[in-house]
C-alpha positions in Angstrom: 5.0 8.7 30.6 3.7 5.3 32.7 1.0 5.0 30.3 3.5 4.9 27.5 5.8 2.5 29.2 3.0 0.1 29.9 1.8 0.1 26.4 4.9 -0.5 25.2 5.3 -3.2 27.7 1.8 -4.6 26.4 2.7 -4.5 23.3 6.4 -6.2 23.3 4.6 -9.4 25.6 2.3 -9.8 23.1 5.1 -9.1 20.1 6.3 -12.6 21.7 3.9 -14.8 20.1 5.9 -15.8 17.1 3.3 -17.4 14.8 5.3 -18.5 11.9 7.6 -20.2 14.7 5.7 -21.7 16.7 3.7 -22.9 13.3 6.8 -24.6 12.2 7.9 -26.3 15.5 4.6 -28.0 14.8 5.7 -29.3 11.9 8.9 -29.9 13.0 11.3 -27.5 11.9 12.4 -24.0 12.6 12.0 -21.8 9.7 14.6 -19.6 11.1 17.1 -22.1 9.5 15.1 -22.2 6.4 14.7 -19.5 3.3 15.7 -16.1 4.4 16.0 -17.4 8.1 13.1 -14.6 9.0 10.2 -15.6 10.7 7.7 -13.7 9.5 4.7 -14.3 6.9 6.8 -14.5 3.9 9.3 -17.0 4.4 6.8 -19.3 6.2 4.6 -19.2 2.7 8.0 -20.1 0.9 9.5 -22.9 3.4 5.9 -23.8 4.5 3.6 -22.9 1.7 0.3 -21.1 1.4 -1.5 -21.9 4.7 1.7 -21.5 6.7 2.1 -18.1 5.0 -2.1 -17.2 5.5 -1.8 -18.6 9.3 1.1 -16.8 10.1 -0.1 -13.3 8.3 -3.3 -13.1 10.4 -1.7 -14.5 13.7 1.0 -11.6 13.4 -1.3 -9.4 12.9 -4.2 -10.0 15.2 -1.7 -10.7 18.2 -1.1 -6.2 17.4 -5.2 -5.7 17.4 -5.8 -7.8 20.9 -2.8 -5.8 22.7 -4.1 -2.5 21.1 -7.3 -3.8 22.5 -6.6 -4.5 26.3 -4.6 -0.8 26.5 -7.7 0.6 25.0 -9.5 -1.2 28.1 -7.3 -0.3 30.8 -6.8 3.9 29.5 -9.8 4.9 27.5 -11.9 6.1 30.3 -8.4 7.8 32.0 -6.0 8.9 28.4 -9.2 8.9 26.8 -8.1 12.4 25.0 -4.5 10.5 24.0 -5.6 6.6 23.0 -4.6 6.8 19.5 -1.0 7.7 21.0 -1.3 4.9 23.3 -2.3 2.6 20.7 0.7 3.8 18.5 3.0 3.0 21.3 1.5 -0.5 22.0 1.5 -1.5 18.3 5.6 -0.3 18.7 6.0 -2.6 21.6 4.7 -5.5 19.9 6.3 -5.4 16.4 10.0 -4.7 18.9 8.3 -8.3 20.5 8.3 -9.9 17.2 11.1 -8.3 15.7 13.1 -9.1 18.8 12.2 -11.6 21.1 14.5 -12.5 23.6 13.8 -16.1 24.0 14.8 -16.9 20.4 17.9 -14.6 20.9 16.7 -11.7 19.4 15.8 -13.0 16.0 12.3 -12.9 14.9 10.4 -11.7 12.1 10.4 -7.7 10.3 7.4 -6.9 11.8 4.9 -5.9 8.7 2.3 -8.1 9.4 2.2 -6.9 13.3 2.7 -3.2 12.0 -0.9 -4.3 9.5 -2.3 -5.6 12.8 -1.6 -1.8 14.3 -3.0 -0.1 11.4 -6.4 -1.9 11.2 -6.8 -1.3 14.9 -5.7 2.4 14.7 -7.5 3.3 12.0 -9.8 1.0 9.9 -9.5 3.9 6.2 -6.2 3.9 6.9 -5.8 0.0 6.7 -7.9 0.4 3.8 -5.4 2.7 2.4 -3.2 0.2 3.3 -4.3 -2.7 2.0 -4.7 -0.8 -1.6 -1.0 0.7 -1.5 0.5 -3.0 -0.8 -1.4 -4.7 -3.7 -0.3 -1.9 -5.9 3.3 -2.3 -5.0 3.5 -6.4 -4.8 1.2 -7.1 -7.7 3.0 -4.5 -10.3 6.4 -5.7 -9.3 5.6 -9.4 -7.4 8.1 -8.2 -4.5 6.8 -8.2 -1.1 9.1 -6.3 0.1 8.5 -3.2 -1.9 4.8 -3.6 -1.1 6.1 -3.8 2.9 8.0 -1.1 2.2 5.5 1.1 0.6 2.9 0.5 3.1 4.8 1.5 6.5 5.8 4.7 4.2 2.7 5.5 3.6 1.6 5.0 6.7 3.5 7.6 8.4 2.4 10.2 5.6 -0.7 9.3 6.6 -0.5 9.4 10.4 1.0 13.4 9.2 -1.8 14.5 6.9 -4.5 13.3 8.9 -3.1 13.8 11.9 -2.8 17.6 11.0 -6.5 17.6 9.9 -7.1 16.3 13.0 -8.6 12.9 12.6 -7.2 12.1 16.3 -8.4 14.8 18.2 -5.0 15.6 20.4 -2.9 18.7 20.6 -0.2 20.0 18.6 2.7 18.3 21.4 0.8 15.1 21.1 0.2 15.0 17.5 4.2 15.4 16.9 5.0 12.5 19.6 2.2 10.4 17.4 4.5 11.0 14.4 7.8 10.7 15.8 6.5 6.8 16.9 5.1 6.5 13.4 8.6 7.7 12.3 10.3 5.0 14.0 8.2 2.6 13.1 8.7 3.6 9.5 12.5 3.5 10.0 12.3 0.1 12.0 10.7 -1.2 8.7 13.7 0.4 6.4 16.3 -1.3 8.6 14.9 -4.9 9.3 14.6 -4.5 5.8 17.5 -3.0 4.7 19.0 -6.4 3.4 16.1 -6.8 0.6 16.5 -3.0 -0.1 20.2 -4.2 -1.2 18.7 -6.8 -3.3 16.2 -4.6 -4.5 19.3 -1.9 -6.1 21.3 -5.2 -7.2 18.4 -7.0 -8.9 19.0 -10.1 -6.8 15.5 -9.7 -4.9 13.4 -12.9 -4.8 10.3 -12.5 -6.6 7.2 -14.3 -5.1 4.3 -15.6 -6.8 0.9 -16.8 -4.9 -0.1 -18.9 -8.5 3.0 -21.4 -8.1 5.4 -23.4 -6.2 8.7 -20.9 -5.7 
């Protein structure tokens, strides 16, 4: 259980780096009080535009791959039989650091991009898988949230059937604690976005297009 703790520890310190923040501090305003008042990837390409948006989509995400990277350094020669648990848990920590980080009063971003970050680290066909599901879902319906939405989903069901044809090498006990994380992450996802879900039902979603101005 102190490996888990750590990793989630890990994970939440790096969760901290806010890159859409932190981006627009440096251009003098806090997106937080801008768009949707998230601080993630999306609303930085809408308040900030495209660069903002790439910039902050890859620093979300690799901030995930470099904590999944130094828990792989300190446990793979000890946990070596449980890593992709331990990398589950640290990918957890960090999108709870991004989601909620405590010097910005709890309000951060929804943590997809970090949760992308997790997935090409965990598992590079699975971010392949991915990758796939999220254009299919954004570019039929130009809604990043459904694509979001669809991705952590599909994750999970993907964490299940592979983790049952044993892709991850662990033991029955293990493989179920891998998908109860997974689980949470999923439902994490469901509730930070449970506002655009609304939206979604109502038809009152904002649509986003990378060919314009919105």
């Amino acid at each position: 259980m102190g490996a888990r703790i750590i990793c989630v520890v890990i994970g939440y310190l790096f969760g901290l780096f806010q890159t859409g923040y932190f981006y627009g501090k440096a251009h003098g305003i806090d997106i937080r009080q801008h768009g949707s008042g998230n601080a993630g990837t999306t609303n930085a390409l809408r308040t900030l535009g495209k660069k903002a948006g790439a910039i902050t989509l890859l620093g979300d995400a690799f901030k995930c791959v470099v904590a999944v990277l130094v828990t792989w350094l300190l446990f793979h020669n000890s946990q070596a039989d449980i890593m992709s648990l331990l990398n589950l848990y640290t990918g957890a920590g960090v999108v709870l650091g991004h989601n909620y980080p405590f010097y910005l009063k709890f309000k951060g971003g929804k943590g997809i991009a970090a949760t992308g970050g997790l997935i090409v680290a965990f598992n590079l066909p699975m971010a392949g898988i991915g990758l796939v599901t999220f254009a299919l879902g954004y570019g039929i319906t130009k809604y990043v949230s459904v694509g979001s939405l669809l991705v952590v989903t599909g994750f999970l069901i993907e964490l299940v059937v592979f983790g049952q044809m044993g892709w991850f090498g662990m033991s029955g006990a293990h493989r179920i604690e891998l998908y109860i994380v997974g689980a949470f992450l999923t439902l994490l996802a469901v509730w930070r976005h449970r506002e655009n879900i609304k939206r979604l039902i109502h038809g009152t979603e904002n649509k986003t297009y990378l060919s314009k101005k919105n």
